[in-house]
C-alpha angles and dihedrals in degrees: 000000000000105000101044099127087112083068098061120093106197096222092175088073102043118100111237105274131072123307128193129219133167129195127185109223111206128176083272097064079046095048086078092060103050130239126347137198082240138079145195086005121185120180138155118220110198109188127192111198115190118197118221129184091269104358144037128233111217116197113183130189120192118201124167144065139276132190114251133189104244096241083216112049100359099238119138114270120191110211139189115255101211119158141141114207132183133199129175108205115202129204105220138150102251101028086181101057088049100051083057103054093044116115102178113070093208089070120067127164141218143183130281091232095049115109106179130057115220111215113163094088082058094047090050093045093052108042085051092052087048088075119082125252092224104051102183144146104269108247091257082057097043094121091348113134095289092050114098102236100203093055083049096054086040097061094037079056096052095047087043085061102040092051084058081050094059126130106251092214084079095051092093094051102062085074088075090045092098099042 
């Protein structure tokens, strides 16, 4: 992460009030933390840092789409990056300590002395938040022309085979499913 300058607000200098950034976030910002379950992302990340006597408000909002890996048929999948995010950043003696002992993940805390805010490890955080846990196909899409049909019949194929692999001890049982 050589060339993060981009990343540092330099607060110290900042009159008290709200103050607006953007950043666009590209595969490239994304090349100094690995790989990712993501592809050909494009986001904007609009943050609205407000200054306060002892502490900042962020305020990030995250806007844009990455390429996903359908977790059902493994077909790409492009999907909206939409997400709001909040952190409270407190000026306080032992910022370690602090971050410790800190049980809310929306408050973080920094040194006194400190004069720049680093951001990028946020940025990172959030857009990567922004995509969903469950990337599939939507229902009206489910072996329609994206799916991949072979993985379909595939897996039609396998839970075809494990319901002949049931334990018959269940059998009885799927009589009460529909009540």
């Amino acid at each position: 992460m050589s060339n993060r300058r981009e990343f540092e607000i330099a607060f110290v200098g900042l009159r008290p009030g709200v103050h607006d950034f953007e950043y666009k976030i590209d595969n490239k910002f994304f090349a100094a933390y690995g790989e990712q379950d993501f592809i050909d992302c494009e986001a904007i990340v609009k943050l609205q840092l407000d200054k306060k006597n002892g502490f900042l408000q962020l305020k990030f909002d995250i806007d844009g789409n990455a390429a996903v890996v359908c977790d059902r048929c493994s077909n790409p999948l492009d999907k909206q990056l939409w997400e709001e995010f909040n952190i409270i950043v407190k000026m306080v003696d032992d910022p370690d300590t602090m971050n410790q002992q800190e049980e809310d993940p929306d408050i973080y805390y920094i040194s006194r002395s400190e004069s720049h805010l680093k951001i990028a490890d946020w940025i990172y955080e959030f857009v990567s938040l922004s995509i969903p846990l469950q990337k599939m196909c939507s229902d009206e899409e489910i072996g329609g022309g994206q799916c991949n049909k072979e993985v379909l019949a595939k897996l039609k194929q396998m839970e075809e085979e494990v319901n002949k692999l049931a334990n018959p001890l269940w059998k009885g049982l799927e009589k009460f499913k529909d009540l």
